[in-house]
KOLNULO-132393 format. One record per atom (N, C-alpha, C): atom name; x, y, z. Coordinates in pm, whole numbers, plus 50000, padded with zeros to 5 digits. Each point is the difference from the previous one (the first is absolute). Layout:
BEGIN
ZAPA; CA; X; Y; Z
...
***
This chain:
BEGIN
ZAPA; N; 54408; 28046; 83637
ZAPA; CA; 49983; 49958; 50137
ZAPA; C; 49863; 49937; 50023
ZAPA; N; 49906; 50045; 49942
ZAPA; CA; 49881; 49966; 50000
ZAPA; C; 49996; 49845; 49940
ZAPA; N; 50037; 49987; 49944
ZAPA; CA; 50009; 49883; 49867
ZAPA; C; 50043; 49908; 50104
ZAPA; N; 50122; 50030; 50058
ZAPA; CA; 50043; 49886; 50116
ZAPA; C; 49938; 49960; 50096
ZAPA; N; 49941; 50111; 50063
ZAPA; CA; 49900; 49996; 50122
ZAPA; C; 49868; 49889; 49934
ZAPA; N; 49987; 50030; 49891
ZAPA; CA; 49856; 49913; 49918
ZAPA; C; 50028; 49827; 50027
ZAPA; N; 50157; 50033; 49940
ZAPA; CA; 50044; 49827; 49994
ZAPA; C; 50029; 49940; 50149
ZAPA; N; 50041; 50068; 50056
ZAPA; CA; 50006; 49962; 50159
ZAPA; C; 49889; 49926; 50088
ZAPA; N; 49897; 50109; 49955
ZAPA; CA; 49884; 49945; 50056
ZAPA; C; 49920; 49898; 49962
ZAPA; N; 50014; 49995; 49846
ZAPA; CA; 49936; 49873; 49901
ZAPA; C; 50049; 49912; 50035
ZAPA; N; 50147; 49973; 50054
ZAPA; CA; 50125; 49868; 50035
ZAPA; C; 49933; 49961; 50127
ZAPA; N; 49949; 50096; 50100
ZAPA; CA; 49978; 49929; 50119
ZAPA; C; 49876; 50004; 50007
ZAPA; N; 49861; 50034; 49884
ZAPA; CA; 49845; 49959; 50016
ZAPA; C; 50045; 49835; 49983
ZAPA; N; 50040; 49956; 49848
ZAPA; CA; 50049; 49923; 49932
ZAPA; C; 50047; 49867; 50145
ZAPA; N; 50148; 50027; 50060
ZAPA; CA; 50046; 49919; 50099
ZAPA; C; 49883; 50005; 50102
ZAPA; N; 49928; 50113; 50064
ZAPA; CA; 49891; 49931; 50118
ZAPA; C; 49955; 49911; 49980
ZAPA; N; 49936; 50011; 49788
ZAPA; CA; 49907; 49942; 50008
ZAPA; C; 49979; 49858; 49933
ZAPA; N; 50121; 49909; 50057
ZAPA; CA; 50078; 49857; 49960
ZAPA; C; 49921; 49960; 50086
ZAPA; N; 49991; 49840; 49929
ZAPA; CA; 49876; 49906; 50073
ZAPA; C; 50154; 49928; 50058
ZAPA; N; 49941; 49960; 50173
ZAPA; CA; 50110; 49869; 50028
ZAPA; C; 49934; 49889; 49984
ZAPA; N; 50089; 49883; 49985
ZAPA; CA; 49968; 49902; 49998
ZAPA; C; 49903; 49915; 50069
ZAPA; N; 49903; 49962; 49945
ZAPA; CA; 49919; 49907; 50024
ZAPA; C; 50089; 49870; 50149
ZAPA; N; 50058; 49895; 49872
ZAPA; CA; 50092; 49899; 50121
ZAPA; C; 50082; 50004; 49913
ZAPA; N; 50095; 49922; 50076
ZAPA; CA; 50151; 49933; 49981
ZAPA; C; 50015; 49886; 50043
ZAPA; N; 50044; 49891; 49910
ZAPA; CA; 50075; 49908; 49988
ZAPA; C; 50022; 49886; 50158
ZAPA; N; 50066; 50097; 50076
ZAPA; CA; 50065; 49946; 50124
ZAPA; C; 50048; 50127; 50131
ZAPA; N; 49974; 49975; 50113
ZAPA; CA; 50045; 50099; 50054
ZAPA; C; 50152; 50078; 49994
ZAPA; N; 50051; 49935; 49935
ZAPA; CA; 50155; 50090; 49949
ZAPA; C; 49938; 50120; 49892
ZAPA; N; 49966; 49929; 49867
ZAPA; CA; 49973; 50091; 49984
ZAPA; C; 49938; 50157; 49983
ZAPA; N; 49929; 49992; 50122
ZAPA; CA; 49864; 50080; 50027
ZAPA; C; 50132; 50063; 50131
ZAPA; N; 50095; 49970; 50059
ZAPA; CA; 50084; 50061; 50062
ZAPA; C; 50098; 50105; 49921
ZAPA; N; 50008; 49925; 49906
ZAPA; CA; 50074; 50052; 49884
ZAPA; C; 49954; 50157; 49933
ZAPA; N; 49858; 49944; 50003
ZAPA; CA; 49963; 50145; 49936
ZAPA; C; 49989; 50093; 50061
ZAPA; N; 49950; 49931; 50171
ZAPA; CA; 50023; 50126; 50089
ZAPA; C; 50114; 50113; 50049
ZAPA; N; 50053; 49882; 49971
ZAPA; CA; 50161; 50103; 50044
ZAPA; C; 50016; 50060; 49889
ZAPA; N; 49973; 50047; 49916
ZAPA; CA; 50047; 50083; 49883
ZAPA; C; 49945; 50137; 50039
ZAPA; N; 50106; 50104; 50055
ZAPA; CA; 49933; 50111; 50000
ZAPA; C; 49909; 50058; 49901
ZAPA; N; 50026; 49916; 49886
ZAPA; CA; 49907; 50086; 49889
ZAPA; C; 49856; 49980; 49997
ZAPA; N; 49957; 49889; 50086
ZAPA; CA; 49878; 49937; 50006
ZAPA; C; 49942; 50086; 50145
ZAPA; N; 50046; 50060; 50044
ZAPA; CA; 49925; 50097; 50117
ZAPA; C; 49958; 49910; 50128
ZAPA; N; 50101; 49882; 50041
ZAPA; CA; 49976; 49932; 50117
ZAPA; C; 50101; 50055; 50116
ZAPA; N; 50067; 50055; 49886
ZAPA; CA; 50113; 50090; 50116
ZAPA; C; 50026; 50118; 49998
ZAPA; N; 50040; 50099; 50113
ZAPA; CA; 50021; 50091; 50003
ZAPA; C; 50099; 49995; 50127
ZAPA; N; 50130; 50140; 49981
ZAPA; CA; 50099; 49977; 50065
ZAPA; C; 50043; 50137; 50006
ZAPA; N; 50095; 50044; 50136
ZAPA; CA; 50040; 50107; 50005
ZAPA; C; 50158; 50017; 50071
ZAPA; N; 50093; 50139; 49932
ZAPA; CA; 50107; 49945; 50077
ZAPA; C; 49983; 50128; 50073
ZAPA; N; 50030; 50026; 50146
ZAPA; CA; 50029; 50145; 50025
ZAPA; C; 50117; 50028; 50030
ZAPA; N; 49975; 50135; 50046
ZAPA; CA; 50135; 50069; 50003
ZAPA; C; 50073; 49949; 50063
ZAPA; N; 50027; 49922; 50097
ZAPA; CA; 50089; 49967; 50064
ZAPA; C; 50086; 49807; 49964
ZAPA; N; 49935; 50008; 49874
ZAPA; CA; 50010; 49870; 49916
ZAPA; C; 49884; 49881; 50069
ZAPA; N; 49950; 50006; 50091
ZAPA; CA; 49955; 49854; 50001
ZAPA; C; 49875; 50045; 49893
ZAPA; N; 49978; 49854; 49940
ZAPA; CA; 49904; 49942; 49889
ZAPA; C; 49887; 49926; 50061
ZAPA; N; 49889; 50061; 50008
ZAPA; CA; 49915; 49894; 50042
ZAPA; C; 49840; 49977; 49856
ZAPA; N; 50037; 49830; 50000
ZAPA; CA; 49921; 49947; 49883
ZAPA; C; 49857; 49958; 50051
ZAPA; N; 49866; 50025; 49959
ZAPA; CA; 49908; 49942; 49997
ZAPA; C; 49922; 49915; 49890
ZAPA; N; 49984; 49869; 50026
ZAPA; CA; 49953; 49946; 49924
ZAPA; C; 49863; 49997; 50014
ZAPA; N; 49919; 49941; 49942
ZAPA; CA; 49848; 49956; 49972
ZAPA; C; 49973; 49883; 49952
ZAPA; N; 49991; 49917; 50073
ZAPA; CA; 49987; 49824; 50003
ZAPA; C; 49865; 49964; 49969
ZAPA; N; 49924; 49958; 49883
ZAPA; CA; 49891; 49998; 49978
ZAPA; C; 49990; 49859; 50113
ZAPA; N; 49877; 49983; 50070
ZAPA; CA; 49987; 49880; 50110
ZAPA; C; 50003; 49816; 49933
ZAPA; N; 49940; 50072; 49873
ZAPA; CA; 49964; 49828; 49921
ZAPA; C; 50147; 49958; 49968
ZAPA; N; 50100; 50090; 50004
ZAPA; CA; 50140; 49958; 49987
ZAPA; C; 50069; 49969; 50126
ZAPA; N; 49953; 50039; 50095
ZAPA; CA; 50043; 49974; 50165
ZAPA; C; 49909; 49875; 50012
ZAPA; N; 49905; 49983; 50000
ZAPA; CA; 49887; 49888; 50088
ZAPA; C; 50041; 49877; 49869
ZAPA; N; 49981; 50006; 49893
ZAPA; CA; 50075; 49917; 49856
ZAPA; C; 49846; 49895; 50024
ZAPA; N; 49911; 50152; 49995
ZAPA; CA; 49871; 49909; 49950
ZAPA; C; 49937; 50110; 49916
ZAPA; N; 49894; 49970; 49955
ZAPA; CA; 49888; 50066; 49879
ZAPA; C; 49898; 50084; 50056
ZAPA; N; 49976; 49957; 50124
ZAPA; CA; 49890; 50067; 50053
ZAPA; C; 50053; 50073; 50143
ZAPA; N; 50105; 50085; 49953
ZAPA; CA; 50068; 50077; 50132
ZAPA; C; 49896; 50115; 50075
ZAPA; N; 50004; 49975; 50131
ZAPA; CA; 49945; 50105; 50098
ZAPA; C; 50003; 50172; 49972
ZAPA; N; 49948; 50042; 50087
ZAPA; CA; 50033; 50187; 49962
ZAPA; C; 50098; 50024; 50118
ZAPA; N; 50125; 49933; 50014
ZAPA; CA; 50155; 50004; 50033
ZAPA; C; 50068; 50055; 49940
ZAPA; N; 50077; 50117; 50038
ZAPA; CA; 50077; 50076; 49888
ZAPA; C; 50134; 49953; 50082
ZAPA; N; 50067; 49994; 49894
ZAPA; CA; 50151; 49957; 50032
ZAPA; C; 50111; 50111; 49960
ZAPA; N; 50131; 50038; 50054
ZAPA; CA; 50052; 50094; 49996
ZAPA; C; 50188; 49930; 50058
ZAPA; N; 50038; 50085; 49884
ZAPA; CA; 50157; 49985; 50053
ZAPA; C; 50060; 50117; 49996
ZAPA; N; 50054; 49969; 50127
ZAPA; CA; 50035; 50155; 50034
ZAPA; C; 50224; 49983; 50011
ZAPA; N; 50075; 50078; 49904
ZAPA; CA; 50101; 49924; 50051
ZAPA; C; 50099; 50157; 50021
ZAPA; N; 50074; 49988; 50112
ZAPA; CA; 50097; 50135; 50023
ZAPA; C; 50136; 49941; 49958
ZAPA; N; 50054; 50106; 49955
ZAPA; CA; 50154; 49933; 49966
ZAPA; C; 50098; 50164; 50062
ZAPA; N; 50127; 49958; 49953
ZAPA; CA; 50076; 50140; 49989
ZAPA; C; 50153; 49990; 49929
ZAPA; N; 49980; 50010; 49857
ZAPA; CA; 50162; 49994; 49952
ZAPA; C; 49992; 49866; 49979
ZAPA; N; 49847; 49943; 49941
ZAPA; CA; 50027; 49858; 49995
ZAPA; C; 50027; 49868; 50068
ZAPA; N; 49983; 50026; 50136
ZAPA; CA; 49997; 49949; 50080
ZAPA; C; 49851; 50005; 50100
ZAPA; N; 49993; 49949; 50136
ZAPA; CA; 49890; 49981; 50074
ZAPA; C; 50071; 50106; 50063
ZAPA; N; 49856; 50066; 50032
ZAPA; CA; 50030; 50152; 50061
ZAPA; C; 50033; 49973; 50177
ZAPA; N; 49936; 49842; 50019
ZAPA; CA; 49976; 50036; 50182
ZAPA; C; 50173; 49989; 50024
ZAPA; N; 50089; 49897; 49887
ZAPA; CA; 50128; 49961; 50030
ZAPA; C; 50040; 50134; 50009
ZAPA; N; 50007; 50107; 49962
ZAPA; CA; 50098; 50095; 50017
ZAPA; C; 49994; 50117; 50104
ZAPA; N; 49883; 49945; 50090
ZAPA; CA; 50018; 50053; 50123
ZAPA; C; 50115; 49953; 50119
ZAPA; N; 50012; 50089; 50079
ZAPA; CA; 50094; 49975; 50134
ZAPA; C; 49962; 49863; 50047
ZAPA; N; 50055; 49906; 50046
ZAPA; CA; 49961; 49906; 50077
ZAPA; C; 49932; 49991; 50106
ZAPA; N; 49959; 50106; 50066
ZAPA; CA; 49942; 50054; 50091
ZAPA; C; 49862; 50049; 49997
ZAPA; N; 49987; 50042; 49864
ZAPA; CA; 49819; 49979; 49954
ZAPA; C; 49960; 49902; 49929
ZAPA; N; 50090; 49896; 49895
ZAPA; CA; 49944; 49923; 49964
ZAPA; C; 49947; 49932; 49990
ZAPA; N; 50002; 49921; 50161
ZAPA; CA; 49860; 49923; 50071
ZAPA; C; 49900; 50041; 50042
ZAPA; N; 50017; 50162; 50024
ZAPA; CA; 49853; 50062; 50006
ZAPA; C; 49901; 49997; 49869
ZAPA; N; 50070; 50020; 49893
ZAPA; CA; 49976; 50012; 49898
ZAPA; C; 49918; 49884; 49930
ZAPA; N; 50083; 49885; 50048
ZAPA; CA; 49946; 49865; 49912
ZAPA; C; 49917; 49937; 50108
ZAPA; N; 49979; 50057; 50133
ZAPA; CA; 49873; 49949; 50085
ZAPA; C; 49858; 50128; 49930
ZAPA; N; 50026; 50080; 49971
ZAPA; CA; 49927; 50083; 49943
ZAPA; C; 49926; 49952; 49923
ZAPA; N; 50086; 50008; 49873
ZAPA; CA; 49958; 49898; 49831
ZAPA; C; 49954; 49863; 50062
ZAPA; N; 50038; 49907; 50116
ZAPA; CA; 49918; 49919; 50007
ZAPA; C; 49861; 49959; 50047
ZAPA; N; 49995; 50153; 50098
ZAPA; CA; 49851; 49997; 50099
ZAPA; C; 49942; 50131; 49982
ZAPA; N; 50061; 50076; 49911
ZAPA; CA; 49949; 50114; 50044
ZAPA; C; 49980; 50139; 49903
ZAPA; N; 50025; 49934; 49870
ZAPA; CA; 49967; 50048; 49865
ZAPA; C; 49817; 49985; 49978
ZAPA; N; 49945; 49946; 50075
ZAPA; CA; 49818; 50048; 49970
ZAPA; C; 49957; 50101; 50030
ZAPA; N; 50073; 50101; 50068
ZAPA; CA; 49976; 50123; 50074
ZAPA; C; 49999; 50088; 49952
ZAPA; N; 50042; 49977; 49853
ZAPA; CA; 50095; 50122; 49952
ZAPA; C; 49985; 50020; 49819
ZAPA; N; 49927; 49828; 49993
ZAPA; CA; 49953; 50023; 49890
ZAPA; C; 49881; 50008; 49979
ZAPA; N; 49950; 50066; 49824
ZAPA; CA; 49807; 49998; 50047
ZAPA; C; 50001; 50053; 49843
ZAPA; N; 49838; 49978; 49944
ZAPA; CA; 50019; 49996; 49908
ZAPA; C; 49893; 50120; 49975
ZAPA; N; 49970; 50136; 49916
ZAPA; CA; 49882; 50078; 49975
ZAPA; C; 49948; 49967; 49895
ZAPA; N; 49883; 50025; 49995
ZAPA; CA; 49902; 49969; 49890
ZAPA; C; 50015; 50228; 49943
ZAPA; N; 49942; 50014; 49881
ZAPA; CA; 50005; 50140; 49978
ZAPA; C; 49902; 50045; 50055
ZAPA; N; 49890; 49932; 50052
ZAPA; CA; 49868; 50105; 50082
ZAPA; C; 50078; 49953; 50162
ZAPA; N; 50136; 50039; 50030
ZAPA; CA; 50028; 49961; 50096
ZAPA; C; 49927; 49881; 50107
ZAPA; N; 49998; 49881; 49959
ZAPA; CA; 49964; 49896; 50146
ZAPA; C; 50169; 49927; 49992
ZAPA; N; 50033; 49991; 50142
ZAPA; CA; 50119; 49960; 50014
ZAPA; C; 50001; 49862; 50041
ZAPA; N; 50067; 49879; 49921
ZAPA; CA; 50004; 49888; 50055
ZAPA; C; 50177; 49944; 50044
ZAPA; N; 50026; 49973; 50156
ZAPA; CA; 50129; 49938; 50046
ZAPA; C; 50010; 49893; 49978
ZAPA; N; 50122; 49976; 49968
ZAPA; CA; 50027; 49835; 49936
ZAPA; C; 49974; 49872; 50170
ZAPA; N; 49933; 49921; 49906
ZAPA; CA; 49939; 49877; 50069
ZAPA; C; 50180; 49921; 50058
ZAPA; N; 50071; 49969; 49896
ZAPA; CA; 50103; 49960; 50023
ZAPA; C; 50138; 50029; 49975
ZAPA; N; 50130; 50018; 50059
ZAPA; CA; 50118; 50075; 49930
ZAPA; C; 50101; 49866; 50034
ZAPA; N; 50033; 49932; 49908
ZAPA; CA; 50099; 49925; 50047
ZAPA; C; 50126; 49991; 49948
ZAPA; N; 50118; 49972; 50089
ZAPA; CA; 50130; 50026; 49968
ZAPA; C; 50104; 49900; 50016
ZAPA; N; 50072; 49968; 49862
ZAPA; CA; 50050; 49933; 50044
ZAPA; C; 50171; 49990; 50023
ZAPA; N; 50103; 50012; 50068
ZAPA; CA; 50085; 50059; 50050
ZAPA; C; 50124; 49950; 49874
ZAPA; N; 50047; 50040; 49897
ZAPA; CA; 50135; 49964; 49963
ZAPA; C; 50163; 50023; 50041
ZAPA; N; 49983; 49983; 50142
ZAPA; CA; 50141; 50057; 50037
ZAPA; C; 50096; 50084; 49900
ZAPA; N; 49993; 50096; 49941
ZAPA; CA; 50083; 50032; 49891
ZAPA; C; 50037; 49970; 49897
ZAPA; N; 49927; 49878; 49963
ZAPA; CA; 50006; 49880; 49890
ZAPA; C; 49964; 50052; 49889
ZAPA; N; 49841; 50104; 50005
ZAPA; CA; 49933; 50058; 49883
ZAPA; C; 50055; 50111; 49953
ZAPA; N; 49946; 50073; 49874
ZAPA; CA; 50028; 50120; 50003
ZAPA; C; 49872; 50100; 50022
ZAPA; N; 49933; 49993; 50100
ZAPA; CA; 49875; 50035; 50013
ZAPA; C; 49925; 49937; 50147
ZAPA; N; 49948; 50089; 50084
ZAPA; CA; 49957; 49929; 50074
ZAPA; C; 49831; 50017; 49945
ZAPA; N; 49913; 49882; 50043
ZAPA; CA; 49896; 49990; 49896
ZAPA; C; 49857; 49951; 50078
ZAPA; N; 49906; 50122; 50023
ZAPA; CA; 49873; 49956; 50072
ZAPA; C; 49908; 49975; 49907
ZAPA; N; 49915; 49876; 50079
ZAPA; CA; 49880; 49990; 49933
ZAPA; C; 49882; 50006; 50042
ZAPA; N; 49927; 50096; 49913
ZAPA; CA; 49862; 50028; 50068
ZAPA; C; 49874; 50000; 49954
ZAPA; N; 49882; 49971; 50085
ZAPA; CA; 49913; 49951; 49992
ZAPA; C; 49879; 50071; 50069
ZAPA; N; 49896; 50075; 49887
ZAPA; CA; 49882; 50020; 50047
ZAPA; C; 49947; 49928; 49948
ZAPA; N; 49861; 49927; 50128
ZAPA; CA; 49939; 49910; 49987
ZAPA; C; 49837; 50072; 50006
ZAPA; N; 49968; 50098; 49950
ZAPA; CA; 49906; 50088; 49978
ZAPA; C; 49939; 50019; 49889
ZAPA; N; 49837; 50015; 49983
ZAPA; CA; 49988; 50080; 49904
ZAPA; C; 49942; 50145; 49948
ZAPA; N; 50162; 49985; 49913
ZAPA; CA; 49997; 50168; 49930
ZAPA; C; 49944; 49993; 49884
ZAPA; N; 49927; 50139; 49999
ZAPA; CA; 49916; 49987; 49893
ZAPA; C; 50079; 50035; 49825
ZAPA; N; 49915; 49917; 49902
ZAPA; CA; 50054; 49953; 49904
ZAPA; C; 50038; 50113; 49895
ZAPA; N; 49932; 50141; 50050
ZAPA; CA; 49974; 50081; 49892
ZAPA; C; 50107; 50118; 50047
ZAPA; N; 50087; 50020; 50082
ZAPA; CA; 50047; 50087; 50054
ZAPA; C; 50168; 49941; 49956
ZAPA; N; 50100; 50087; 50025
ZAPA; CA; 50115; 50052; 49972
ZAPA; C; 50070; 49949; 50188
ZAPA; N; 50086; 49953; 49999
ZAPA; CA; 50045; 50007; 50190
ZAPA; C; 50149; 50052; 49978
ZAPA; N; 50029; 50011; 50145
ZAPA; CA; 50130; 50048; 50015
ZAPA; C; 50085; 49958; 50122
ZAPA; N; 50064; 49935; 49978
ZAPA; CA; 50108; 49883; 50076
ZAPA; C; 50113; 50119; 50117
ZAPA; N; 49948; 50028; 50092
ZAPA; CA; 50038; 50073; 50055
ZAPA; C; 50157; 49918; 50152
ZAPA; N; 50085; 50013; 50013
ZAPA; CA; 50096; 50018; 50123
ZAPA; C; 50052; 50057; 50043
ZAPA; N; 49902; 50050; 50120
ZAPA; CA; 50074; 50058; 50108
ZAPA; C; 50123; 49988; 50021
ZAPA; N; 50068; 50131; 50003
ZAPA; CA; 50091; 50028; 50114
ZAPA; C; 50047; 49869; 50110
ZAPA; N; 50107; 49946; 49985
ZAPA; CA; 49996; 49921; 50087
ZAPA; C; 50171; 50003; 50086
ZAPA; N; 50032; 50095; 49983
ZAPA; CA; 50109; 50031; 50097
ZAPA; C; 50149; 49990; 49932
ZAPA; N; 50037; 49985; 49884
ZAPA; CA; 50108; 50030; 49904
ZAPA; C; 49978; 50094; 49936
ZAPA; N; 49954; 50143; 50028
ZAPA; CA; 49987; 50125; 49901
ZAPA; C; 49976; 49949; 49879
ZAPA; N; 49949; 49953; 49961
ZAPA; CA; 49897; 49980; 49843
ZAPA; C; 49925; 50079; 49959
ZAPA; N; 49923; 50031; 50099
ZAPA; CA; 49857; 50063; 49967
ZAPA; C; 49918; 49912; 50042
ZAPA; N; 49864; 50087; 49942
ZAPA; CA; 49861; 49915; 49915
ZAPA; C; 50044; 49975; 49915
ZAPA; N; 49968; 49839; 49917
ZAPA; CA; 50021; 50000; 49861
ZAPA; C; 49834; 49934; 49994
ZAPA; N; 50006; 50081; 49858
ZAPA; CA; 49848; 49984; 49877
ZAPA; C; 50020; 49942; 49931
ZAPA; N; 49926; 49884; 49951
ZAPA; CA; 50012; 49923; 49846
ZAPA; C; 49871; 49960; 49952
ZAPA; N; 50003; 50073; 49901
ZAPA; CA; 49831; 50019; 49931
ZAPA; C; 49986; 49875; 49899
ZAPA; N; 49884; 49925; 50072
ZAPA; CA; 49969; 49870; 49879
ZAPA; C; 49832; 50025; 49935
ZAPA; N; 50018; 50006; 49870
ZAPA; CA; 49921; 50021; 49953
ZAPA; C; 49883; 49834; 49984
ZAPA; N; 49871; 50050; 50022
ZAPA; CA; 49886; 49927; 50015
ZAPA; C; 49975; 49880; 49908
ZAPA; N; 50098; 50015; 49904
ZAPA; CA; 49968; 49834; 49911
ZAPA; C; 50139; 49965; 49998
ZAPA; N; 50089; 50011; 50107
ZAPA; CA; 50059; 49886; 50046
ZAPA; C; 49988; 49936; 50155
ZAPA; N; 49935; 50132; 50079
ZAPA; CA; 49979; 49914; 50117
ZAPA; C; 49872; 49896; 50011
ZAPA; N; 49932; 50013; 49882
ZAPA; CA; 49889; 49880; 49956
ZAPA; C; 50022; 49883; 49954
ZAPA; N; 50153; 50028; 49888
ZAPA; CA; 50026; 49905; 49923
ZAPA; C; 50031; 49878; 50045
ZAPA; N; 49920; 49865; 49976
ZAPA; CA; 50026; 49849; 49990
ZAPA; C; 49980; 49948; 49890
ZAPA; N; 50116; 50003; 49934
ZAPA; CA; 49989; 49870; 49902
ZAPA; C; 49979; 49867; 50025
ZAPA; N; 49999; 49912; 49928
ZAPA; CA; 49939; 49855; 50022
ZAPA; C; 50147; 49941; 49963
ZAPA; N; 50036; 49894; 50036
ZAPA; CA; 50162; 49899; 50009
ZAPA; C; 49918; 49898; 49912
ZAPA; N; 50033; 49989; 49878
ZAPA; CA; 49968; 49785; 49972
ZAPA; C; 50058; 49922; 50079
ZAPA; N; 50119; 50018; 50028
ZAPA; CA; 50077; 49900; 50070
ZAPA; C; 50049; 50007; 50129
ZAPA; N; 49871; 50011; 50088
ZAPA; CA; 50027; 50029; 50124
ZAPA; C; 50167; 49866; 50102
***
């Protein structure tokens, strides 16, 4: 048991301690790598009651599709349920509450902690409506702040009136730093 516990821990000094990439090619591929859960730009949760909600981590030099990106953190935030967009499978009767919500009223609710607790609320939440088209309804967000470089944060949403909860999503400090450089902007 011991022996396993040894290798366990050697597997994940080993995986922390992977260099990311410098640049990429083109902004596809620098999208590419992000979305790979294995690369730690994402983190995702399903709960008990099935809905799935995904957070991404959008490095900014891949949003702005320049070299010398701002201290803008970018964020995708997407709810689903059963594979589908979670707001569609409400009553018709909240669903416009819902998607006036996600459109004006998701800054309220999100915010980001640093680990010596300073709390920063997102600058911008924007939404954009897929009538049932997606399988995911999908915010994007934007602190336009700066957090400091040496700390750990935590992508926090409120409670916002579908029994969810709080949800937590812990991003570790050398990816909410990370900008690679694009050759081919």
């Amino acid at each position: 048991m011991k022996i396993k516990l040894f290798y366990i821990l050697l597997l994940f000094v080993l995986c922390s301690c992977s260099n990311l990439p410098e640049k990429f090619v083109n902004v596809s591929e620098g999208m590419q790598y992000i979305s790979d859960p294995d690369n730690g730009f994402v983190v995702d949760t399903i709960l008990p009651n099935e809905v799935k909600v995904q957070v991404q981590l959008i490095p900014a030099s891949l949003i702005q599709k320049t070299n010398t990106a701002g201290k803008q953190k970018y964020f995708s935030i997407q709810f689903s349920y059963k594979g589908n967009e979670l707001l569609a499978q409400l009553p018709r009767e909240e669903y416009g509450s819902y998607v006036q919500l996600f459109s004006f009223g998701m800054d309220r609710v999100i915010k980001l902690i640093t680990a010596d607790g300073k709390e920063f609320q997102a600058d911008m939440v924007s939404y954009q409506p897929t009538y049932s088209m997606g399988k995911s309804n999908e915010l994007t967000v934007v602190f336009d702040q700066h957090i400091s470089k040496d700390q750990n944060v935590t992508l926090i949403v409120d409670e916002f009136g579908l029994q969810l909860g709080t949800l937590k999503f812990f991003i570790d400090k050398s990816r909410i730093n990370y900008s690679p450089t694009i050759d081919q902007l």
